[in-house]
N, C-alpha and C positions, 0 to 999 in steps of 0.2 A: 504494500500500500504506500502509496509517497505521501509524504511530510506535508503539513498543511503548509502553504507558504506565509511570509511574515506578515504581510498585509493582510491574510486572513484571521492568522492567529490576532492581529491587533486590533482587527474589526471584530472578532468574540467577545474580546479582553474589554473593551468600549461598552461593546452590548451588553454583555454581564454587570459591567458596572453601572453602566443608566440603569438598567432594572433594579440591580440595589439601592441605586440612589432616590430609586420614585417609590420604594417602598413606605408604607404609610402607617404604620403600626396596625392594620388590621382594617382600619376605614374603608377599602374600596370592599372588603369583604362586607360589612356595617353595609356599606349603600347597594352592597348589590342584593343583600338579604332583604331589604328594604322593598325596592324593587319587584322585586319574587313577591312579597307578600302584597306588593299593588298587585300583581298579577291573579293570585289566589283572592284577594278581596274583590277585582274584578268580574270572579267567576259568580263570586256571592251577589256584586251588582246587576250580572246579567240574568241571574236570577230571578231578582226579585222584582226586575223590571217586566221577564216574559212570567211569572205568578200575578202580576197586579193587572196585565193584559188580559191574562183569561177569566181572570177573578170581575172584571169590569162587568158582565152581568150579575153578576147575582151581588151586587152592590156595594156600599162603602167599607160594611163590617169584613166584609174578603180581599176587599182591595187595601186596607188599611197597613196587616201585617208586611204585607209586601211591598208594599209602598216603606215602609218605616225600616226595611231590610234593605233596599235600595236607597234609602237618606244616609243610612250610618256606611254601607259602604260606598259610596260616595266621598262621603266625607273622610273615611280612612283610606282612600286614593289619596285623596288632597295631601293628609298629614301624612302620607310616608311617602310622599313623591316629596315633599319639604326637607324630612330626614332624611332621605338618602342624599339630595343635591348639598344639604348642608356638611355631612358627612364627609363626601367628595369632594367636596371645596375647603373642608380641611386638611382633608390629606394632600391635597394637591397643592397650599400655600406650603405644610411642612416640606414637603419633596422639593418645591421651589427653592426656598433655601438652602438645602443640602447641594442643588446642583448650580447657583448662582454663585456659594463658595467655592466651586468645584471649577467652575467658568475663571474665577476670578485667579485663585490657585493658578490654572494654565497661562493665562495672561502672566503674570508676574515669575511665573519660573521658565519663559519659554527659551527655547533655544533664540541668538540673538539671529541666528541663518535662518531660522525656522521664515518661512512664507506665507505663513499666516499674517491678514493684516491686522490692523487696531481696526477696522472696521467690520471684521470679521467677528472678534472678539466683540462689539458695542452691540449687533446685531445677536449673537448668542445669549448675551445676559438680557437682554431685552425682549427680543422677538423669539428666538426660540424657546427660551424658557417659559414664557407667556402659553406658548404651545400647546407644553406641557400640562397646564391648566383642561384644557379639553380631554388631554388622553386618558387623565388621572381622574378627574372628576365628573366624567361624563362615557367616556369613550369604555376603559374597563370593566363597571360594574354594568355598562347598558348590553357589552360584550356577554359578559359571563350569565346575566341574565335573559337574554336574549336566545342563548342557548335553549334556557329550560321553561321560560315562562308561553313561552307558543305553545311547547307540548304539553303543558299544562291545561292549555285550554283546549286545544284539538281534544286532547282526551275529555274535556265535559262535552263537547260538541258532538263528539263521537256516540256518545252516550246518546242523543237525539236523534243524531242520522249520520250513519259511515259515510255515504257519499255527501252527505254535506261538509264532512273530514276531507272528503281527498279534493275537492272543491279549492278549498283554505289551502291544502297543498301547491295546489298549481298555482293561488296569487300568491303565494311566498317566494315561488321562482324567481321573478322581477328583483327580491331582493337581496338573492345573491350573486345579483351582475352588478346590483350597484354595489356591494363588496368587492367585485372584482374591476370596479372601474377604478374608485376611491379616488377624486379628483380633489385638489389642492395642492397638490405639490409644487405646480409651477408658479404658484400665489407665492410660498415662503421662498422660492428660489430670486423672485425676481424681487422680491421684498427686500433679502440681501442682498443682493447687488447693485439695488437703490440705495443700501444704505454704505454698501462699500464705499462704492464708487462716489459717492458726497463726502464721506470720512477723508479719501486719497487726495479728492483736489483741495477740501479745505484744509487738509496739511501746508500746502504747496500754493496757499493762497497771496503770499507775496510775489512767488517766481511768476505767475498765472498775470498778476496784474502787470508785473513790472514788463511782461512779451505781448502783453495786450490779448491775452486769450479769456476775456471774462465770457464773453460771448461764447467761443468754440467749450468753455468749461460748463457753460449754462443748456448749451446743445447736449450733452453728455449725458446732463443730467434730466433733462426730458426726454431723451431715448428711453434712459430705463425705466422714467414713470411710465411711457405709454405703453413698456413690454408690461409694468407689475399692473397696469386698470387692464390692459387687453387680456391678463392672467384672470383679474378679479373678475371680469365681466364672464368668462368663462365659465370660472367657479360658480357664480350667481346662477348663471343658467342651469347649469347641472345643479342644483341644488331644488332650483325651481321645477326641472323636472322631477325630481327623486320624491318634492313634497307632491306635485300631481299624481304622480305613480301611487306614493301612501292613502290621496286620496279616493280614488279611482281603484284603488284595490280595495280600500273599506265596504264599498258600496257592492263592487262585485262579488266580492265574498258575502255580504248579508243577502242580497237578492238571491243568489244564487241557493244558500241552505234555504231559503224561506222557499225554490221553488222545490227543491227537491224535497225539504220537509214538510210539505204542505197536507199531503196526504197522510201524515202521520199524527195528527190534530192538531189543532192550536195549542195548545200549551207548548210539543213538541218544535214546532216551524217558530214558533217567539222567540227559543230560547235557543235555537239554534243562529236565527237569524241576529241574536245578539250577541253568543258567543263567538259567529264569526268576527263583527265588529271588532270585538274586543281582544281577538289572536289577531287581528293585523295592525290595533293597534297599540299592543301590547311591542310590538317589533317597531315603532316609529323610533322610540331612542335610540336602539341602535341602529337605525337607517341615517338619521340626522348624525350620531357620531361618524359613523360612516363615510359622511358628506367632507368630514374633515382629515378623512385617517391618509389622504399624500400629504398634507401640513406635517402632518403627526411622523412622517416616515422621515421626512427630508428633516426636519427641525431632529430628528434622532442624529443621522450620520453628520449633520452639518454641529451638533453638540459635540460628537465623536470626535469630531478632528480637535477639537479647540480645548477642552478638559482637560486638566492633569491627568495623566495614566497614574493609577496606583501604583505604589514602591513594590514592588516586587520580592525586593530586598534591598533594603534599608541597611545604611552603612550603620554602622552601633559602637564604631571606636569612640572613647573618650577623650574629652584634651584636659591633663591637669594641670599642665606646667601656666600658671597664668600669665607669663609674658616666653610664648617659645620661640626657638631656633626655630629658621626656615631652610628647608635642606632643597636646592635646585640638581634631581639627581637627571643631567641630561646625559642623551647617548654618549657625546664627547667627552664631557668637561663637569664633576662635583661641584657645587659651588654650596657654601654654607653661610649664612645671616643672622650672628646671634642674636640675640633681643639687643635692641639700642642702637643696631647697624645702620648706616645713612647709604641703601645701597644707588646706583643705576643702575636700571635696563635699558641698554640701548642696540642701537642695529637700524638696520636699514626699512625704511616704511612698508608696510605690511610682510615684514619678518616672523609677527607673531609676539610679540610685546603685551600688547593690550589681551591678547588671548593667553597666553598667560597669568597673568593679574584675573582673569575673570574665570578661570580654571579653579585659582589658589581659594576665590568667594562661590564656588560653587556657581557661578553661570553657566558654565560650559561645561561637559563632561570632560571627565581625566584619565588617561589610560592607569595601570597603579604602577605600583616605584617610579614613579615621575618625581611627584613635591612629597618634601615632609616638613611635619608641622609639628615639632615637638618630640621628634623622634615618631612619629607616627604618620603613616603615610594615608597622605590628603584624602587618596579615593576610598578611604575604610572610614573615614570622616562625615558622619550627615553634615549636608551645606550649611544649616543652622548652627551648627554647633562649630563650624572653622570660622563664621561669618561674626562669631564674637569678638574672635582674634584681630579683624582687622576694620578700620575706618578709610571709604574709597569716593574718590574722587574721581568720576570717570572722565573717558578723554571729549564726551559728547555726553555733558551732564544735562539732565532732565529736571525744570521745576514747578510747583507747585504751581496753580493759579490762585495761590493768596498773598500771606504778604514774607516779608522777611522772617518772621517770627516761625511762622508757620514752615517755612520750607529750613531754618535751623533746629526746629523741635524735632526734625523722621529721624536725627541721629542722637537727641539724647531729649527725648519728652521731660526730663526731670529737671533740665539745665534751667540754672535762677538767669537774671538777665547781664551779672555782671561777666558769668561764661561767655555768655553771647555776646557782649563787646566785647571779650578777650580775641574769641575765637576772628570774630571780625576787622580786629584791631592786626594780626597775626596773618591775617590775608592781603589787607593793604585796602580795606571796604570800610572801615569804620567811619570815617570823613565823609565817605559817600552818602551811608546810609542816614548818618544823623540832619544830613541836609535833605532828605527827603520829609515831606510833610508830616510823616505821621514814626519818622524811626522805623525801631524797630517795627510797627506795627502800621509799616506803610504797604500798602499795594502794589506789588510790580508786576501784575499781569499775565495772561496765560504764558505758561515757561516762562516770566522773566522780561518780555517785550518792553515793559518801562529799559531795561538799564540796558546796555553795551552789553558787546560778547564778549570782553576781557570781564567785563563785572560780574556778567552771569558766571563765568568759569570763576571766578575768584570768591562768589560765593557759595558754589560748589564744594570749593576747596575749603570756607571757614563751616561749614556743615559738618565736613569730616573730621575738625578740629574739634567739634562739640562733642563729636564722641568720645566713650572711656575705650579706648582701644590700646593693646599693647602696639598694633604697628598699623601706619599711616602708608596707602598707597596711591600714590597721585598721580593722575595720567598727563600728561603734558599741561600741568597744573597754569603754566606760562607763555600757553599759547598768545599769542593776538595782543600779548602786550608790552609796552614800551620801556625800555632799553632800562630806564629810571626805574620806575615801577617793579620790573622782574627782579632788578638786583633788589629791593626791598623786601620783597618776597621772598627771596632767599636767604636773604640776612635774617628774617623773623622766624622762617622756617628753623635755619640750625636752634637759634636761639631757643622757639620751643621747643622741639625734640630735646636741647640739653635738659630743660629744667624740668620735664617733661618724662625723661627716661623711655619715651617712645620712640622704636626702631621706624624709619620710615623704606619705601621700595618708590623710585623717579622713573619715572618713563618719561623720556625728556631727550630731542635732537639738541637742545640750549644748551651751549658750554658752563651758562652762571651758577646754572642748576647742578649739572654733572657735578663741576668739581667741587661742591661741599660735599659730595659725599663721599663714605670712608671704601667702600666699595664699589667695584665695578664690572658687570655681568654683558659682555658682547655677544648676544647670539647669534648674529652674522661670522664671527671667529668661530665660534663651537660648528654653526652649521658647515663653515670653510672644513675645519677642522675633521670634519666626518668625510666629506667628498676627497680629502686627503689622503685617508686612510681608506676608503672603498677604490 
């Protein structure tokens, strides 16, 4: 037998997981029981409704009991069609959660190559999860009862007239072609890609105006509305048919047993002609869920791709040493970083530098004997737990859309405010920021668009300063800024790290930067160094 392949094994591994994730402690079973007993109370209703029909001569006293049989159930339709949908709409807000963290989890540990967009990710926590809501609270218990509650009533039906049974059989046909059509899918396909494709250009909304393409960007975006309404309008219609179809089998089915139970008396042909009624439409819920199960299919795989995959297996090394050596074990060349080292990394651009650094915080995957971290090597390390070790500065830092405050608090929520002037004082932003209107608790804008790109990267860098880290690693911390400037920034850099006793790691082409430090790590040497000996 062959191997399943990876892509199948990890569309299992997905699937298995959404279903755990939409589990609901018991609720869709709660609404589908619910359900069921609409159904059985049903049969009570069409009851009492063909007993008050034939009771209707011989006067009020014969029509009364049955009459009062068909008010209470009735009215116990009503109350457990309530309980069940309230039921299912609790299970289905819990399961939301579970898999909105699970959306959220993917987003923030994704691979940085990964090709998924941020648009993709907006549209999953949103739209497909929303989805969700249907399958869980409508879709499974209408499923599971849907199963049992027609045979449930063919069987009273039966009991009137067999052929007015196989009758009810044949309008059930119709509805399992609308299971096998299940339209909606191209509604969520194109719902995402309206909302991709608006995510991608308002990324890119400065380069967009600055080439004059607001217009060709504004065509883009009405392409896809007119594929997601020509999607909807689709849907609509199939929808419209499927509720004609329910209703038009109603009718067919009760004419039909009334004609064939006719000759069986009245009482028989009433109560046939009602239990038909009531076995097709006992099946409208799950026709209507139905209506939505390609939403329900696509919003599944399009979840699939975007979620954390569960750990499999979870690294469970400890780190005790609270300020460790960092051991770089590459093919060529050992290099070691005790705590307090002021190393470089340097080499030539896209050497592998910044992959690296995002290796050591767990961004990236590690092959193992690569890094050590305390004598313990990095990949037996969960990412949470090396990501204590270090305060990072990336080389393309991301910020908040609030104010300063706010984007120096994601490194140490506890820090008082005279941290936060230190830390800003140490970056070369302090002066900046106290001349903004409001200080620390001023507004700089989605990422930062109030200040300069050297400000944003330099608040970047006093962010990482906030943190209690034994080691500080800065990605080209001195980019884009001036001659003046960057030598400050490194003058304040040694200075904290001495007083400070924090080891820091430079990714840095800038001579200012390099030579404070006490080490120095060339992977463009090590990489020569390999091709040497090969």
């Amino acid at each position: 037998m062959n191997a399943a392949s990876p892509d199948r094994i990890a569309t299992r591994a997905r699937t298995h997981w959404l279903k755990t994730a939409t589990r609901d402690g018991g609720r869709v079973q709660i609404s589908t029981g619910l359900l069921l007993l609409d159904s059985v109370v049903a049969i009570g209703f069409a009851g009492g409704l063909a007993g008050a029909i034939v009771a209707i001569p011989a006067g009020i006293a014969a029509i009364l009991p049955w009459a009062i049989l068909a008010a209470l159930a009735g009215a116990a339709r009503g109350l457990f069609a309530m309980l069940s949908a309230r039921s299912g709409a609790a299970g289905a807000e819990q399961a939301k959660v579970r898999v909105r963290a699970r959306v959220v989890a993917g987003a923030l540990h994704r691979d940085p190559a990964t090709a998924i967009t941020t648009g993709a990710f907006m549209t999953a926590v949103v739209d497909e999860v929303e989805t969700l809501e249907g399958y869980i609270a409508r879709f499974l218990p209408a499923r599971k009862a849907g199963a049992v509650a027609p045979l449930l009533i063919l069987a009273a039906t039966a009991i009137a007239s067999p052929i007015a049974a196989c009758i009810l059989i044949a309008t059930l046909v119709p509805f399992v072609f609308a299971m096998i059509v299940a339209p909606g899918r191209a509604v969520q396909q194109a719902s995402a890609a309206l909302r991709e494709t608006f995510a991608s250009l308002a990324d890119a909304a400065p380069e967009l105006r600055c080439y004059g393409l607001e217009t060709w960007a504004a065509d883009r975006v009405d392409a896809q509305s007119r594929v997601l309404a020509a999607a909807q309008r689709a849907h609509a219609n199939a929808a419209g048919w499927f509720e004609l179809l329910h209703a038009a089998a109603v009718g067919v089915a009760a004419a039909g047993a009334v004609t064939v139970a006719a000759g069986s008396g009245a009482p028989r042909a009433a109560l046939a002609a009602l239990a038909a009624a009531m076995t097709i439409d006992a099946a409208g819920p799950l026709l209507r869920a139905m209506i939505d199960r390609g939403r329900l299919a696509e919003a599944q795989v399009r979840l699939g791709a975007v979620f954390a995959a569960p750990d499999q297996c979870r690294p469970a090394a400890a780190l005790s040493d609270p300020a460790p050596a960092i051991r770089f074990a590459l093919p060529a060349r050992d290099c070691i970083a005790p705590a307090g080292t002021r190393l470089a990394l340097v080499g030539a651009s896209g050497i592998g530098k910044t992959t690296l650094v995002e290796q050591l915080i767990g961004l990236r995957p590690i092959a193992p004997h690569t890094l050590w971290l305390g004598g313990v090597d990095v990949a037996t390390i969960a990412p949470a737990t090396r990501r204590t070790a270090f305060a990072w500065a990336p080389q393309d830092a991301m910020l908040l859309s609030g104010s300063v405050r706010d984007n120096l608090l994601l490194a140490n929520p506890q820090a008082d405010d005279a941290t936060l002037w230190r830390a800003l004082h140490d970056a070369v932003l302090d002066d900046r920021i106290r001349a903004l209107d409001a200080g620390l608790d001023s507004w700089i804008g989605e990422n930062g668009a109030r200040l300069s790109g050297g400000e944003r990267r330099r608040l970047a860098v006093a962010r990482a300063y906030c943190a209690a880290a034994p080691w500080l690693l800065l990605d080209e911390p001195s980019e884009g800024l001036d001659a003046a400037t960057e030598a400050l920034l490194a003058e304040r850099l040694v200075n904290r790290v001495d007083a400070t006793g924090q080891g820091v790691i430079v990714v840095s082409h800038r001579p200012v930067l390099t030579k404070i430090c006490t080490q120095r790590l060339d992977l463009g040497v090590t990489l020569a160094a390999l091709r040497n000996a090969a």
